[in-house]
GUNUKOL-276878 format. One record per atom (N, C-alpha, C, CB): residue in one letter; x, y, z; residue number from 1. Coordinates in Angstrom, 2 decimals, padded with zeros to 5 digits, always signed. Glycine has a CB too. Layout:
+------+---------+---------+---------+--------+
: zaba :       u :       v :       w : drenfi :
+------+---------+---------+---------+--------+
:    A :       X :       Y :       Z :    NUM :
...
+------+---------+---------+---------+--------+
# end
This chain:
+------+---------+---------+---------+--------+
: zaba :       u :       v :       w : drenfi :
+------+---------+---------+---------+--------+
:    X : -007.94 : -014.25 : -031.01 :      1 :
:    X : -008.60 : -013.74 : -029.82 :      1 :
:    X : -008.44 : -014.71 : -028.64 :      1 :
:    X : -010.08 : -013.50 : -030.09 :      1 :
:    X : -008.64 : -016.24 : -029.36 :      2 :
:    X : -008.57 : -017.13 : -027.51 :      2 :
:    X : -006.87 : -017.20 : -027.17 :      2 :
:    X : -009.34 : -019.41 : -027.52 :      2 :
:    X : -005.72 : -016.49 : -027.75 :      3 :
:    X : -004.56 : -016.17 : -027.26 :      3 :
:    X : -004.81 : -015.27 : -026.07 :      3 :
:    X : -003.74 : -015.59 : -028.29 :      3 :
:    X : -005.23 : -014.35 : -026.96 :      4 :
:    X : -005.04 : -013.30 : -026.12 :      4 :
:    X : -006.17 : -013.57 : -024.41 :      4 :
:    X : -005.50 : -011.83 : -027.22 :      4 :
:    X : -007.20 : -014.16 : -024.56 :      5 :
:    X : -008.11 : -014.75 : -023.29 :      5 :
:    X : -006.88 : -015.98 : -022.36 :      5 :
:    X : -009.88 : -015.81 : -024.14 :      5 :
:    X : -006.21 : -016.60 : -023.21 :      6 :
:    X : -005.41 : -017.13 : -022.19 :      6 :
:    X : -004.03 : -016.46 : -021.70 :      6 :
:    X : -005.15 : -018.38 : -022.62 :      6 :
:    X : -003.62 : -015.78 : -022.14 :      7 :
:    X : -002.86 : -014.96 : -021.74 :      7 :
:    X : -003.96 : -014.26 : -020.42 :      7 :
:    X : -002.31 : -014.04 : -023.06 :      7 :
:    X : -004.69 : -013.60 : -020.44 :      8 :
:    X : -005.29 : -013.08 : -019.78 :      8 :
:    X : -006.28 : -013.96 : -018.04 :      8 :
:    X : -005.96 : -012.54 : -020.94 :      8 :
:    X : -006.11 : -015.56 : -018.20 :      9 :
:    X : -006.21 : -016.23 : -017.83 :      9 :
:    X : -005.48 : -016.81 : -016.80 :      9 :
:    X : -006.38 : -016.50 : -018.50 :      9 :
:    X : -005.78 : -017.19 : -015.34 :     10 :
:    X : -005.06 : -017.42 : -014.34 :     10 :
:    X : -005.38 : -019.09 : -014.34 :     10 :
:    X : -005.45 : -016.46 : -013.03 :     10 :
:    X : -004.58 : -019.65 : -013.94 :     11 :
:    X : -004.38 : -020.83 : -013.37 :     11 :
:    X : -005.14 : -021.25 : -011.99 :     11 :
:    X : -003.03 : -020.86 : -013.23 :     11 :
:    X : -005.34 : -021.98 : -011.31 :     12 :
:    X : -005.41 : -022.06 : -009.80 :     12 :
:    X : -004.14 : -021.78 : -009.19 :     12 :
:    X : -005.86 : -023.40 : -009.32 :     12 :
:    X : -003.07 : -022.33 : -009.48 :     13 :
:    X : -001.97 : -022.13 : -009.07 :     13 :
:    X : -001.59 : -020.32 : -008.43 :     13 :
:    X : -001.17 : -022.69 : -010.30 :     13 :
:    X : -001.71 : -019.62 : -010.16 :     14 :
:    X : -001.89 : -018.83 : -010.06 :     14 :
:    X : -002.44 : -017.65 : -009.23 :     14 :
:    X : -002.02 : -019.07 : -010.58 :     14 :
:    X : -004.00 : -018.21 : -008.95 :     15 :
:    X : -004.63 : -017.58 : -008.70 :     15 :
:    X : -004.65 : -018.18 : -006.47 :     15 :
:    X : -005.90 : -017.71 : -009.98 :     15 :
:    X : -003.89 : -018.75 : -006.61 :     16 :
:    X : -003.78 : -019.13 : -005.05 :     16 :
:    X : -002.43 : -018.26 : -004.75 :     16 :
:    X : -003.59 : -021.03 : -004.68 :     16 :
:    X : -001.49 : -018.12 : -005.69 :     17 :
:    X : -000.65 : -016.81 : -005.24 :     17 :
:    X : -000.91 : -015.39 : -005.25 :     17 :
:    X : +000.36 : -016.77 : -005.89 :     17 :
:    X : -001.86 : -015.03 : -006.23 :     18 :
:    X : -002.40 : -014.06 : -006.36 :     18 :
:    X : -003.32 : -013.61 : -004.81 :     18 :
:    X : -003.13 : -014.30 : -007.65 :     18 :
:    X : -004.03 : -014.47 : -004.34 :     19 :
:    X : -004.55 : -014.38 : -002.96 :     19 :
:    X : -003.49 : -014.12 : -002.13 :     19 :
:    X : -005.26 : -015.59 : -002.50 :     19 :
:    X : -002.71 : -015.18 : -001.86 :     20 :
:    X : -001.65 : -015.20 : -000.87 :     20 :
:    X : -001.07 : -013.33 : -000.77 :     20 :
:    X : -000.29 : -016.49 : -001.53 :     20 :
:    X : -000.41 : -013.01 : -001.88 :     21 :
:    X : +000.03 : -011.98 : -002.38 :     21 :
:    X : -001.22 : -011.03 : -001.82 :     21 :
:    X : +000.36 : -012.12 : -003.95 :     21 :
:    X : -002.12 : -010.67 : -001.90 :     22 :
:    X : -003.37 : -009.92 : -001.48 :     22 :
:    X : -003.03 : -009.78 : +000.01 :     22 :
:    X : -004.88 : -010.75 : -001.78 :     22 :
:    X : -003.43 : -010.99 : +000.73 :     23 :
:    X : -003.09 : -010.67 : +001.97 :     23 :
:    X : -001.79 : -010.78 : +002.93 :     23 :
:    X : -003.85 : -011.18 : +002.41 :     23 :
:    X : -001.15 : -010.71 : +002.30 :     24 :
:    X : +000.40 : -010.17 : +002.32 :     24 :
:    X : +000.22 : -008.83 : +002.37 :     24 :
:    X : +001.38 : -010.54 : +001.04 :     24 :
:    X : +000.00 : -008.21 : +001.18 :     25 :
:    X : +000.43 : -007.15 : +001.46 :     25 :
:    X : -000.72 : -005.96 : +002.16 :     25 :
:    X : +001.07 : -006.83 : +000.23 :     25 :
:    X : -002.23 : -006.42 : +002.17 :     26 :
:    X : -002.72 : -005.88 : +002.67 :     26 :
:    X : -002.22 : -005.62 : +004.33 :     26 :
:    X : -003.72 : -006.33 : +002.29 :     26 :
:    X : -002.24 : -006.94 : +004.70 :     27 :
:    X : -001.14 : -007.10 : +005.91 :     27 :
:    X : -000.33 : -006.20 : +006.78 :     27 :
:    X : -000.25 : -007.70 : +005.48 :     27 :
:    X : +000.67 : -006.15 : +005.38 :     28 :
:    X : +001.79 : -004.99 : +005.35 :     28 :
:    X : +001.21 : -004.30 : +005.71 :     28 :
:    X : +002.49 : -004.48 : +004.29 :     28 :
:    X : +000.09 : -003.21 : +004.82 :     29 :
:    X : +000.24 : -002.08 : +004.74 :     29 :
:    X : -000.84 : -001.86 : +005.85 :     29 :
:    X : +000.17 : -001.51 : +003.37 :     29 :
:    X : -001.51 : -002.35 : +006.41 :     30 :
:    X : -002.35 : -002.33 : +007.38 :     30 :
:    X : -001.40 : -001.97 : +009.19 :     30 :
:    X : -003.17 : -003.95 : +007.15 :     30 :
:    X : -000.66 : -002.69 : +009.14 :     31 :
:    X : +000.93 : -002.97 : +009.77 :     31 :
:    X : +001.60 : -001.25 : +010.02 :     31 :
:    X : +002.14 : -004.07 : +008.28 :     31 :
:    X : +001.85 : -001.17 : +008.42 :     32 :
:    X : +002.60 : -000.06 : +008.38 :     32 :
:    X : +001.55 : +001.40 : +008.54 :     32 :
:    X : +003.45 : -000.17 : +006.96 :     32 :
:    X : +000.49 : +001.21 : +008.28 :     33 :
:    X : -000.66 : +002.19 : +008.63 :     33 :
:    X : -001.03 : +002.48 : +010.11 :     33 :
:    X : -001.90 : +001.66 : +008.01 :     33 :
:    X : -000.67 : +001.12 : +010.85 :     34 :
:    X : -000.76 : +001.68 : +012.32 :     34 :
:    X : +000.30 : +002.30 : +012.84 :     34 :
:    X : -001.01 : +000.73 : +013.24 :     34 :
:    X : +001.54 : +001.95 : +012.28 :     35 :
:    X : +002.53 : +002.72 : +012.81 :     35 :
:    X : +002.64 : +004.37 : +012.62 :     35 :
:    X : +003.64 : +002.12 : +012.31 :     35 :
:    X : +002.38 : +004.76 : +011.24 :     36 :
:    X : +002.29 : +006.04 : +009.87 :     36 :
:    X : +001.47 : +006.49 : +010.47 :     36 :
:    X : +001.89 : +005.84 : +008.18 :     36 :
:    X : -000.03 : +006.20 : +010.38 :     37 :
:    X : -001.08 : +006.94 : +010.77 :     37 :
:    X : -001.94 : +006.62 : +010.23 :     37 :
:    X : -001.06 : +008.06 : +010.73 :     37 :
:    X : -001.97 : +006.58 : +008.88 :     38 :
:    X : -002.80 : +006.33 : +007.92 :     38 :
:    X : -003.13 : +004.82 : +007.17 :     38 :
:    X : -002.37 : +007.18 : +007.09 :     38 :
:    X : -004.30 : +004.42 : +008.05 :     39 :
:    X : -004.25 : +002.94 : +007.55 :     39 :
:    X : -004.77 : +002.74 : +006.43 :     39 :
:    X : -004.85 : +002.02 : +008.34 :     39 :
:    X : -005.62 : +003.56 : +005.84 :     40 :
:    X : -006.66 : +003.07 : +004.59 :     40 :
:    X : -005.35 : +003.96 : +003.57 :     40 :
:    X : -008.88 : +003.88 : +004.60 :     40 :
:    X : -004.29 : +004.48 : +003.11 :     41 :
:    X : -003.68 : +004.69 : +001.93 :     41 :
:    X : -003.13 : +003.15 : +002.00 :     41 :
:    X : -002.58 : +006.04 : +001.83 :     41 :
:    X : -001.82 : +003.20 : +003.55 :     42 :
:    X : -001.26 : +002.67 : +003.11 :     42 :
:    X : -001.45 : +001.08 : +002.96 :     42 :
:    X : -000.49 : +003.14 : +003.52 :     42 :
:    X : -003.07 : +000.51 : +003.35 :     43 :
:    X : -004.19 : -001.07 : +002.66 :     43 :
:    X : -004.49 : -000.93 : +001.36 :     43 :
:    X : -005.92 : -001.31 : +003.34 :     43 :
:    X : -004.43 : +000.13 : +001.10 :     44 :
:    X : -004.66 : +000.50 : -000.64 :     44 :
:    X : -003.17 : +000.15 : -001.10 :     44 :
:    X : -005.15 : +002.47 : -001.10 :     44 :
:    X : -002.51 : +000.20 : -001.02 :     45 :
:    X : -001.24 : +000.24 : -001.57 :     45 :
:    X : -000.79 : -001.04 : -000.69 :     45 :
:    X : -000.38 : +001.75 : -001.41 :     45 :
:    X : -000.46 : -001.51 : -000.19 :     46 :
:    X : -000.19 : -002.99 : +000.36 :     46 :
:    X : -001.18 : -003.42 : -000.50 :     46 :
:    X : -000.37 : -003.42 : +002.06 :     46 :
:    X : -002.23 : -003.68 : -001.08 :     47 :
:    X : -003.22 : -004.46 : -001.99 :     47 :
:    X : -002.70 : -004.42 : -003.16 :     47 :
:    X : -004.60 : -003.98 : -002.10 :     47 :
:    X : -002.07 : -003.06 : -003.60 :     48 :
:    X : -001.68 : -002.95 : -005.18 :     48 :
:    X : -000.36 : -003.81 : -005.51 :     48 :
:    X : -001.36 : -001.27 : -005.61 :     48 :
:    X : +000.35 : -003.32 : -004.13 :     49 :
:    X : +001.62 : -004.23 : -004.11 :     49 :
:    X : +001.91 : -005.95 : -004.21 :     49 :
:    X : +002.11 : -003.88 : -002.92 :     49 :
:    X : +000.91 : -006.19 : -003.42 :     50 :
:    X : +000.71 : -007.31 : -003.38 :     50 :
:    X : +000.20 : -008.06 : -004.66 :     50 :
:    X : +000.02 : -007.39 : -002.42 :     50 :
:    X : -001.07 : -007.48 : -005.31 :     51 :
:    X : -001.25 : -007.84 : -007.01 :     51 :
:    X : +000.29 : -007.67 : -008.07 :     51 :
:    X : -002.57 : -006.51 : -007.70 :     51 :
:    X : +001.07 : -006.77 : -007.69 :     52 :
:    X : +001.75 : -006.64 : -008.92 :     52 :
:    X : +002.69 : -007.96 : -008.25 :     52 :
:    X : +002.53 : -004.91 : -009.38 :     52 :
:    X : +003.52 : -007.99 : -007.24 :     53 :
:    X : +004.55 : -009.13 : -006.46 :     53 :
:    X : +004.14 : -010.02 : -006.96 :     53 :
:    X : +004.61 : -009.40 : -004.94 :     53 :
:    X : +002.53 : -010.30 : -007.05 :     54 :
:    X : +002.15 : -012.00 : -006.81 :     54 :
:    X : +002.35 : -012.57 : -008.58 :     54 :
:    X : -000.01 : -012.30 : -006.04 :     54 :
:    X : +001.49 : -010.86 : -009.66 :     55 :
:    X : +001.92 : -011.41 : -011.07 :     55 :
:    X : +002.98 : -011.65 : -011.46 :     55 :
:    X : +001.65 : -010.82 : -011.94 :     55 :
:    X : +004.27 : -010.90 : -011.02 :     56 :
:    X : +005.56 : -011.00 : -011.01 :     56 :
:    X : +006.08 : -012.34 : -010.80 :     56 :
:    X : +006.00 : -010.19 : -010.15 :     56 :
:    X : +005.81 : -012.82 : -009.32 :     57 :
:    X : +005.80 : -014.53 : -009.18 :     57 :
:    X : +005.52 : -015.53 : -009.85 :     57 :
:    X : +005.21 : -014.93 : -008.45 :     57 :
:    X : +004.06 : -014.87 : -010.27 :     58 :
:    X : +003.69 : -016.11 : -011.58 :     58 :
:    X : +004.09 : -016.33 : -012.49 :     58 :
:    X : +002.78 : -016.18 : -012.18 :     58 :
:    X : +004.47 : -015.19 : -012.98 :     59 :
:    X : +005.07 : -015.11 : -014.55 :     59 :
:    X : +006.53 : -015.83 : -014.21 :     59 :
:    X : +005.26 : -013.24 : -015.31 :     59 :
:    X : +007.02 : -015.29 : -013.22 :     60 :
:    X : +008.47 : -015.54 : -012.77 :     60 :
:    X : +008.60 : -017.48 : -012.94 :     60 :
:    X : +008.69 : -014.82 : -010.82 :     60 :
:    X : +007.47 : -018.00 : -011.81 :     61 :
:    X : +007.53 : -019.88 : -012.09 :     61 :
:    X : +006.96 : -020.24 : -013.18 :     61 :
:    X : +006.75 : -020.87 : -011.02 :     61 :
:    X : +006.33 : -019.00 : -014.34 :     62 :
:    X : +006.17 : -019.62 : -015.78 :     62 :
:    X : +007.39 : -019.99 : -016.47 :     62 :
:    X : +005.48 : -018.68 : -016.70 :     62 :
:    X : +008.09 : -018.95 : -016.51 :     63 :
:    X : +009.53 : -018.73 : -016.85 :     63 :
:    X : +010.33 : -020.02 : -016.65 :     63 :
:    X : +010.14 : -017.57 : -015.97 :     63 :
:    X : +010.22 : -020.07 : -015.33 :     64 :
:    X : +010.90 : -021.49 : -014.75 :     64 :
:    X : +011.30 : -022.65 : -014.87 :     64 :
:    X : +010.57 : -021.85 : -014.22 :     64 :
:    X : +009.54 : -022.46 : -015.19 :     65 :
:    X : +009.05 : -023.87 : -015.65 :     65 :
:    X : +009.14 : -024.77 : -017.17 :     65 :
:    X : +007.72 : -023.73 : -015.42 :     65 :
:    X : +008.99 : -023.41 : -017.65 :     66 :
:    X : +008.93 : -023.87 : -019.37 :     66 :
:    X : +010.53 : -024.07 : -019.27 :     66 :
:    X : +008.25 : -022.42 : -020.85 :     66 :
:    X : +011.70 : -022.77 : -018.74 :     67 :
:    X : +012.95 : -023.25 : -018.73 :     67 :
:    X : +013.66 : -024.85 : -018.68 :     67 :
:    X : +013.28 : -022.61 : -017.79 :     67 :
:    X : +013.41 : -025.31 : -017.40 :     68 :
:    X : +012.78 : -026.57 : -016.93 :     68 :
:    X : +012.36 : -027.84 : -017.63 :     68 :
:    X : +011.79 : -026.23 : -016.45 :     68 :
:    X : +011.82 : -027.66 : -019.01 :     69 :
:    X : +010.85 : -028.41 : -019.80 :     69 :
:    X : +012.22 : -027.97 : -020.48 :     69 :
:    X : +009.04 : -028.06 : -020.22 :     69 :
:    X : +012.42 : -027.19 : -020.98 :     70 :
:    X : +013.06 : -027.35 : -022.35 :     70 :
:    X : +014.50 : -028.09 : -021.88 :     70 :
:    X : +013.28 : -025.71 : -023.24 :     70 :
:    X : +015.04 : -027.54 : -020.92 :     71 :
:    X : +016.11 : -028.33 : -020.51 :     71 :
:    X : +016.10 : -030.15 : -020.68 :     71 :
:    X : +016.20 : -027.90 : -019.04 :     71 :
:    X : +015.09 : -030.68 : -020.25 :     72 :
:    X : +014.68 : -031.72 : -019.88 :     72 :
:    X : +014.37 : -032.33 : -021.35 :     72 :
:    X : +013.60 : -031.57 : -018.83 :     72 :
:    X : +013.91 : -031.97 : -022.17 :     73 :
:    X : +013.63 : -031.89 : -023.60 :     73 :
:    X : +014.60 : -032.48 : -024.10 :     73 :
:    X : +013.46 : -030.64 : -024.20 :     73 :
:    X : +015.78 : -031.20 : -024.25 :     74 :
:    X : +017.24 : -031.75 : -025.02 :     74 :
:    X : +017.97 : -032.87 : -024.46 :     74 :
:    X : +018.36 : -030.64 : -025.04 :     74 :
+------+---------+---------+---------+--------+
# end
């Protein structure tokens, strides 16, 4: 079970891209809502976007990193 809680578990690191990523894309879509018309879909969706980009990122400099380590290893 505490696998699966750290898996489920953000970092600071993490969780300072995860923000960043938030208002990014709320941003966006706030942006693109004044132009469209519709600002509250498309802040809903600049928000969603922005959560999935930012987990993507994280996972992405997990990847990296451990790559990184193991290199350094051998």
């Amino acid at each position: 079970m505490s696998k699966v809680l750290d898996k489920l578990s953000l970092t600071d690191k993490e969780c300072e891209y995860l923000a960043k990523g938030i208002a990014i894309g709320v941003g966006c879509g706030v942006f693109v809502g004044a132009i469209v018309g519709n600002i509250a879909l498309t802040f809903s969706i600049g928000g969603v976007a922005g959560i999935i980009g930012s987990l993507f990122y994280s996972w992405h400099m997990k990847r990296r990193n451990k790559a990184k380590k193991s290199i350094n290893i051998d």
